[in-house]
N, C-alpha and C positions, 0 to 999 in steps of 0.2 A: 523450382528455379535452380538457375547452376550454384551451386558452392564453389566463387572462387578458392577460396581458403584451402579447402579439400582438394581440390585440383593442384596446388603449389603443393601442397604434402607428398600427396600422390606422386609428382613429377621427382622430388628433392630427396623421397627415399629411395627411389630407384638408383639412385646417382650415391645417397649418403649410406654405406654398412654397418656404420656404427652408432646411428642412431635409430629410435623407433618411430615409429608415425604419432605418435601419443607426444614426444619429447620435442619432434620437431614442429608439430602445431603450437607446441606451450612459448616457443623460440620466438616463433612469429609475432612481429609488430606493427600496429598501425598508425603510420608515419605523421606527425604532426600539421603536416602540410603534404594536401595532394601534389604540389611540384615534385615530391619526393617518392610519389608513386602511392596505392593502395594500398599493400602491403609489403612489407622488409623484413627478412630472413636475416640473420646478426651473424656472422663465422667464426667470431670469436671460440665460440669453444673447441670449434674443431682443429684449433691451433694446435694444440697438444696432442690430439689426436695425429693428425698429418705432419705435425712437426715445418711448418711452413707457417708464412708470413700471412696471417688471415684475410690481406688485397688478395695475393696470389689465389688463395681459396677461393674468394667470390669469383673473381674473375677466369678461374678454371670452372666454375659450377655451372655460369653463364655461358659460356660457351659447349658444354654437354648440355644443357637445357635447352640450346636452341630457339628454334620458334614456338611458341603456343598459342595456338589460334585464340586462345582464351582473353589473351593480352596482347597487347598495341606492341610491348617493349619489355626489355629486363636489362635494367642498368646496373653495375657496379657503379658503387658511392662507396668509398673506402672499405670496409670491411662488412658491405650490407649490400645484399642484391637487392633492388626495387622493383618489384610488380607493380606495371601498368595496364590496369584491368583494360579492355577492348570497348570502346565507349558504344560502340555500334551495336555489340552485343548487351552492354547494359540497359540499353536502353530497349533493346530487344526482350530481355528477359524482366526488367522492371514492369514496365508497360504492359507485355502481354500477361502476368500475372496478375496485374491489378487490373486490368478488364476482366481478365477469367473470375478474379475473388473476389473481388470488391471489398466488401466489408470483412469477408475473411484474412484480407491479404495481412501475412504476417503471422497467422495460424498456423504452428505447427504442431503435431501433437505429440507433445513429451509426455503428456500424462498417462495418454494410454487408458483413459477413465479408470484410472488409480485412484480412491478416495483419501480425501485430503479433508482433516477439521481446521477449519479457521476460529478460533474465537478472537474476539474484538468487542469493543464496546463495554460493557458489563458495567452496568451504571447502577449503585444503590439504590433500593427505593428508600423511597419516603425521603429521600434527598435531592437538592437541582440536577439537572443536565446541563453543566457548566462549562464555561469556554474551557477547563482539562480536561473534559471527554474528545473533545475536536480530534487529538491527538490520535487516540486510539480506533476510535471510529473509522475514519478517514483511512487512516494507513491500510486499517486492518480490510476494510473493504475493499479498497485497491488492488491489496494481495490477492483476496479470493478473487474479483474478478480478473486478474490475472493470470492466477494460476486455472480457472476455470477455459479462458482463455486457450489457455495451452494443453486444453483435454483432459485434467484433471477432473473426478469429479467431486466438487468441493459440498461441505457441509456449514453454512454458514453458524456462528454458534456467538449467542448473547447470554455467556452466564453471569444472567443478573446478582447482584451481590445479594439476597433476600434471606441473608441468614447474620446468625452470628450475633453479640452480644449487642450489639448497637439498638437491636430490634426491643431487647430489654428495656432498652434507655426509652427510646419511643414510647415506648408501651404505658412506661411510669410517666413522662412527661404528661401526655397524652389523658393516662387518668386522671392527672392532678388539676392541667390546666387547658384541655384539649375540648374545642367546641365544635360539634360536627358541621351546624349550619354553617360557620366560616371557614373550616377546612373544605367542603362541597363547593366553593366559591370559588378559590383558589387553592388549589389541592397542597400543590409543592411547597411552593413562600409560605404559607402557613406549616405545614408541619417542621418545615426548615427555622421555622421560629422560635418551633417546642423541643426539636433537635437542640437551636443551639442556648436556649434557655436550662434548660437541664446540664448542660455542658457548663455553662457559668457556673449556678446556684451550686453543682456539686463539687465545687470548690470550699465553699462554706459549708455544704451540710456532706459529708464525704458517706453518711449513711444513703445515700441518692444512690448511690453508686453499685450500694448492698443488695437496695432492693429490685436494682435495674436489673443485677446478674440472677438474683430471685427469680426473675422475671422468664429470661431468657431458658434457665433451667423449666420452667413451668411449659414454654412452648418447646422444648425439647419433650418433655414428655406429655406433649397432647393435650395438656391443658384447656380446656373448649373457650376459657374469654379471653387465653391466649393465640390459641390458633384465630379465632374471629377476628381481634385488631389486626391480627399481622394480617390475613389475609384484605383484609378493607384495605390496609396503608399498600397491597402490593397490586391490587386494581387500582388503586386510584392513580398510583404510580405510572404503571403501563399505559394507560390509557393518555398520559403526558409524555411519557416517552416515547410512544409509537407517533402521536402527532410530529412530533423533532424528526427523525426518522422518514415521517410521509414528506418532509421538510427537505431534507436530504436527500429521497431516492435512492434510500438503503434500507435491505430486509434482509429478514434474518431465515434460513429453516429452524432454526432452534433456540426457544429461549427458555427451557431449564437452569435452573439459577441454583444456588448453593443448595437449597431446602429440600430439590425432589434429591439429593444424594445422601439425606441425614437417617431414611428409613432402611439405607445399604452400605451404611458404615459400620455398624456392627461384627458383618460378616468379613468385612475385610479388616475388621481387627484385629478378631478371632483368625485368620488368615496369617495375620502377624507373628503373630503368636504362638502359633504353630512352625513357623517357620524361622522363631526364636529369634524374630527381629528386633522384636521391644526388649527394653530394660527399663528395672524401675527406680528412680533417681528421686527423691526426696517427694515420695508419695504419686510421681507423673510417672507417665510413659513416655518415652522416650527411643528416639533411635538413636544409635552412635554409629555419626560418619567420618572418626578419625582414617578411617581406611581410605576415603575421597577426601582427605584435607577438609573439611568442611565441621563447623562447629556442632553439636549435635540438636536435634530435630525434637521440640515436645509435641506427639501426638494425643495425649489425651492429660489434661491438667489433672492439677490434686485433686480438682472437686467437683468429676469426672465427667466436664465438658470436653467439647471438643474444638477444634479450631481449626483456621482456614486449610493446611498442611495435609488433616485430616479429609478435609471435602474434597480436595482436590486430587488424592491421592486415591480414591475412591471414583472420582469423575474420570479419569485416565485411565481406571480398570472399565469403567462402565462403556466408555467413548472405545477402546478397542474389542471389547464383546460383541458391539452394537453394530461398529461401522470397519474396522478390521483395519483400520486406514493403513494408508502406507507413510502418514506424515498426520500429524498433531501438534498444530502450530499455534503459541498464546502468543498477541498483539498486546504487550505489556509492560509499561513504563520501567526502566531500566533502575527505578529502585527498588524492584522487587528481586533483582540480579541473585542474589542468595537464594531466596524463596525458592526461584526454578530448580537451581541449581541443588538444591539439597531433594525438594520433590526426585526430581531424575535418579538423582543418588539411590533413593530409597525404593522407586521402582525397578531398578537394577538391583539392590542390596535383595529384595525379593524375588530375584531370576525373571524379572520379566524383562528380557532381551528388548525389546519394541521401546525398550527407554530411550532407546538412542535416536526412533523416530520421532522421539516429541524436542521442539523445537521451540526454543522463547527468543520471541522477536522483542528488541528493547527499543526503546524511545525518548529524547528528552524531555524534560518536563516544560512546562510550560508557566509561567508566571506576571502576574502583572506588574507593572510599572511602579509601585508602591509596596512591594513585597508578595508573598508567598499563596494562592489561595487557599482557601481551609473553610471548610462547611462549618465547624466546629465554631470559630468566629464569627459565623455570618457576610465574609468575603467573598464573594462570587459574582460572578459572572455571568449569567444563563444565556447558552448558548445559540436561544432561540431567540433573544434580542438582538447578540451579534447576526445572525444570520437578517432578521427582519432588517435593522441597519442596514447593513449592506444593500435588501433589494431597494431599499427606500432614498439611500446615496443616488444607484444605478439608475433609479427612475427619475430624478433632477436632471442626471445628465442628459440620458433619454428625450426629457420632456424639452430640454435647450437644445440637441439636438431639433428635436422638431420642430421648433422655432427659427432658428439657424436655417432649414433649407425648406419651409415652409411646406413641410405635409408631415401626415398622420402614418403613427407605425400601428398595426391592426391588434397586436398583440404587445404592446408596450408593457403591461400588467407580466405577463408567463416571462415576458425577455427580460424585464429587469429582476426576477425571479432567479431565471437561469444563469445572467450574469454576477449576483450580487453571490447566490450561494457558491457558483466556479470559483469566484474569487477568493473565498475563504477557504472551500478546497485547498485550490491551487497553492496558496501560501504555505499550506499544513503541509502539501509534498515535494516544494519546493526546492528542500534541502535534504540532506541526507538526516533518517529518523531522529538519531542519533543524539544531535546537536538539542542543548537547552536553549530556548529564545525568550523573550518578553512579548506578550502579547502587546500592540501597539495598534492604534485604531488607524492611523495614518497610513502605515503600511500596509495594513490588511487590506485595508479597501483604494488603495491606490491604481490607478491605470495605466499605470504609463512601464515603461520598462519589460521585465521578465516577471510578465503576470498572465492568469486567467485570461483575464478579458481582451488584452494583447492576441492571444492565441486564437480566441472564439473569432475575434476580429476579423483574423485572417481570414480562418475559416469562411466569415460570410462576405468578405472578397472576393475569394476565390469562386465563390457560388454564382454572386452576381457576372462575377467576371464571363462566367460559364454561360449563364445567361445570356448573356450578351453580346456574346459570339457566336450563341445558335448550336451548342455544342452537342452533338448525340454521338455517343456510344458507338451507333452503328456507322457511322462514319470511318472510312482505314484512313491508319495513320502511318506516315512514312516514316520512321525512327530516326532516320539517316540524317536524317534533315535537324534534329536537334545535337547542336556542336558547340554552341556557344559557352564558355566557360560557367557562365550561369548554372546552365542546365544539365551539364556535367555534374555539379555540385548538388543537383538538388536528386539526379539520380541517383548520385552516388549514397546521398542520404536517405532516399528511399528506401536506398537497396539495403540499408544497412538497419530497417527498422524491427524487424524478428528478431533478429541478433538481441538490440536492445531490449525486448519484453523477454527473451532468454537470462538475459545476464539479471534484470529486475527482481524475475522468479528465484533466481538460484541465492543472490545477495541477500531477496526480500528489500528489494529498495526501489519502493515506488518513483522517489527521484530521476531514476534513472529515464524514464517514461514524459517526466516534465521536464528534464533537461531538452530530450531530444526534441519533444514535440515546441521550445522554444525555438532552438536552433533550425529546424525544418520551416517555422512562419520566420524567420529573420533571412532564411535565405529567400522564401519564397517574392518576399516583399521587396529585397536587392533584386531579384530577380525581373520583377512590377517595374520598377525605379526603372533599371536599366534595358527593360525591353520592349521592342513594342510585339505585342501579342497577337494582336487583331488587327493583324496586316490584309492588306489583298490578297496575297498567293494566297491563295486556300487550301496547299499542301501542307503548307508553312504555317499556318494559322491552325489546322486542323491539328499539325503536330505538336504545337505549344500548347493548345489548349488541353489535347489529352497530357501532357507531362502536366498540367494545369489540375489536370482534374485526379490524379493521381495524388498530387497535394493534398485535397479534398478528402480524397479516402484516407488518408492515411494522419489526417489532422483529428476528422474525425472519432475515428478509432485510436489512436492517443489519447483524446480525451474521454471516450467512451470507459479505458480504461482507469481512470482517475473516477471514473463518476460524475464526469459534469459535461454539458449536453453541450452540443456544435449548432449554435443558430442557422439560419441559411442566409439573414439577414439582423444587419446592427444597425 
């Protein structure tokens, strides 16, 4: 499809010597309001350059630029030429591209099947899958199917937290007051009982604590009734996890967790060591990164455990031996901002250049309405009730729907399924990652506004719509024929949807995905409002419906890449 964008460069560097094609694209801006054209070139800087009044500028540029068949127009508006892209041709290259792709349309391929690690998710065992995992899941999934999207070849990666002192605590709770017949019952809630039971009591009895980390040393060295619980608490785990997950329509290629990197940390210590990274600081190891600002790093404590710094700085050696990526990306609550940042450090302070391709994607946290969550307490959330909730909301509605217009949906059960879970998606990507929010049930599962189900809605408007009009494919459509300001607007935003999964991938901001895909059903439905569609002329009918069904594709594949499925009917 044409790049106008590229085309204005092209034209404005032949004309401009003092600028580069690189400098004069970064110039370019897209004007707040199509009145004011598609895209606007600013002259401001070339004031200094030319020594001239920057109207005089636009308006000498405009006139060496001439006509472009590309565009209707180029207006001078004070100190900014406006491109007005050629609606004949947008709808020409819109249109005939999304017949050609369909599902592709908006596929470009940046990656060049460049491997890319996504990690995301990474949920303790022997702990809930709590409405704070939402977060990371969600996002982190978006990304890979996005960037997979874009040619990448992603490596989806679940590093389960299944190591580390906590497993200690488990271990001891679990001996003292742990019964299998009721943990088999209910896997999670119960051991989340003996988690936070042992978290209490060693308050009062602070030797709990001793024999927990006991503990953990024992499954660090192979210990057989150690390695046996842990491995019971991390099947029973999975097997709860993966069900949320089947829940989701999210998988992973990899779910190596902290524990397969404990038997190849050695060598990367020994690594360390050699390469006189470590110092030893009141009996630890230690890294010192005053050289990156950054506080110093303890890699193996006095009583010569190891800790997460260490696993992970081990998995970043193992993850580019393995897969050589050209990017290693952690989907990672933005209070761990330090943690990355000092990993990075240290795998540079080690000469391993490729530091700079590992990336941490931050996120805010997420909290309820009454304070803070914490497993430790017993405060949570499982995230597999929110989700159940929701389909169970969606299906009331459903069910009053089909009362309301007195027939039966075939599939009421899987739709309220696909709407309840979109919606809780859709709220997680709502906003940009970043932002901290309150989990709130009201707005989660709301429908009305800039939501999920809003979206899907469309979606299965447009379907019936299509329907309904007898619409095929093979049918030619006149372009010419779509002028209406309407339709102008929804081309224009068509056109402008690759871009948007471009800018997503580069940011890592899945928002940018569900912003758009709102705006595209709020025109689309102004568009409903004020058009009639399924008119007589059936050149005119044919050409609405295919701008119609371009909607479709490309509503779709919006939310495809979010992870939440496009009804054909609501």
């Amino acid at each position: 499809m044409i790049d106008f964008k590229s085309r204005i460069v092209e034209a404005l560097s032949q004309e401009i010597e003092n600028l580069d094609k690189q400098e004069i694209e970064r110039a370019i801006e897209i004007p707040p309001d199509y009145t004011m054209g598609d895209y606007a070139f600013p002259t401001f800087p070339l004031a200094k350059i030319y020594r001239k009044n920057p109207n005089a500028i636009a308006t000498d540029l405009a006139e060496k630029l001439g006509d472009m068949e590309e565009f209707e127009r180029i207006e001078v508006k004070g100190a900014y030429l406006n491109f007005f892209v050629n609606r004949l041709r947008l709808a020409q290259e819109v249109l005939g591209e999304i017949y050609e792709k369909e599902d592709d349309y908006g596929r470009v391929n940046v990656g060049q099947d460049r491997p890319v690690v996504v990690e995301y998710s990474s949920p303790n065992i022997a702990k809930p899958f709590h409405i704070g995992h939402i977060r990371t899941t969600v996002i982190g999934d978006a990304i890979e199917r996005i960037y997979k999207f874009l040619g990448y070849k992603t490596i989806a990666v679940n590093h389960l937290g299944d190591y580390g002192t906590q497993f200690g605590m488990m271990i001891e709770a679990y001996k003292r007051w742990g019964e299998p017949e009721v943990i088999e019952k209910n896997p999670i809630p119960e051991l989340v009982k003996l988690y936070v039971r042992i978290n209490q009591e060693a308050k009062e009895e602070p030797e709990l604590l001793d024999r927990s980390r006991d503990w953990f040393r024992r499954l660090e060295n192979k210990d057989p009734e150690a390695v046996h619980l842990w491995e019971y608490f991390r099947e029973l785990s999975l097997k709860e996890f993966e069900r949320v997950y089947g829940i989701l329509d999210i998988s992973f290629d990899s779910y190596k967790g902290e524990s397969f990197y404990s038997d190849l940390m050695p060598q990367v210590v020994q690594e360390m060591k050699e390469k006189e990274v470590l110092e030893e600081d009141q009996g630890a190891l230690i890294v010192n990164l005053e050289d990156y600002n950054l506080p110093p790093a303890i890699i193996i404590k006095r009583d010569g455990s190891t800790i997460y710094i260490t696993r992970d700085i081990t998995t970043a050696m193992y993850r580019k031996k393995t897969y050589d990526f050209y990017k290693n990306i952690y989907v990672v609550g933005s209070q761990q901002n330090l943690h990355f940042k000092q990993l990075f450090a240290i795998l540079d302070k080690m000469g391993h250049k490729w530091a700079e391709d590992c990336v941490h994607v931050p996120f805010g946290m997420v909290s309820l309405e009454e304070g803070t969550l914490s497993t430790r307490q017993g405060k949570v959330i499982y995230l597999e009730d929110v989700l159940d909730k929701a389909t169970q909301e969606v299906d009331k509605i459903l069910e009053k729907r089909e009362e309301d217009q007195g027939r039966k949906l075939d599939n009421r059960q899987e739709l309220a399924h696909q709407i309840g879970v979109g919606a809780v998606k859709f709220q997680e990507l709502f906003n940009q990652r970043i932002k901290d929010y309150v989990f709130n049930w009201e707005q989660t599962l709301s429908f009305d506004g800039e939501t999920g189900p809003y979206v899907q809605y469309s979606h299965a408007r447009v379907s019936s719509l299509l329907n309904k009009g007898g619409f095929s494919k093979e049918d030619p459509i006149k372009t010419d024929l779509l002028g209406e300001k309407e339709e102008i607007d929804l081309l224009r935003s068509l056109y402008g949807f690759s871009q948007t999964v471009i800018d997503a991938h580069e940011k890592y901001e899945p928002y940018f995905i569900t912003r758009y895909i709102v705006e595209l059903a709020k025109n689309f439905n102004k568009y409903y409002n004020a058009t009639q569609i399924l008119v007589e002329d059936q050149d005119l009918r044919r050409a609405r419906l295919g701008l119609c069904y371009g909607v479709k594709v490309v509503l779709k594949t919006g939310l495809s890449l979010l992870g939440i499925k496009a009804p054909e009917a609501m």
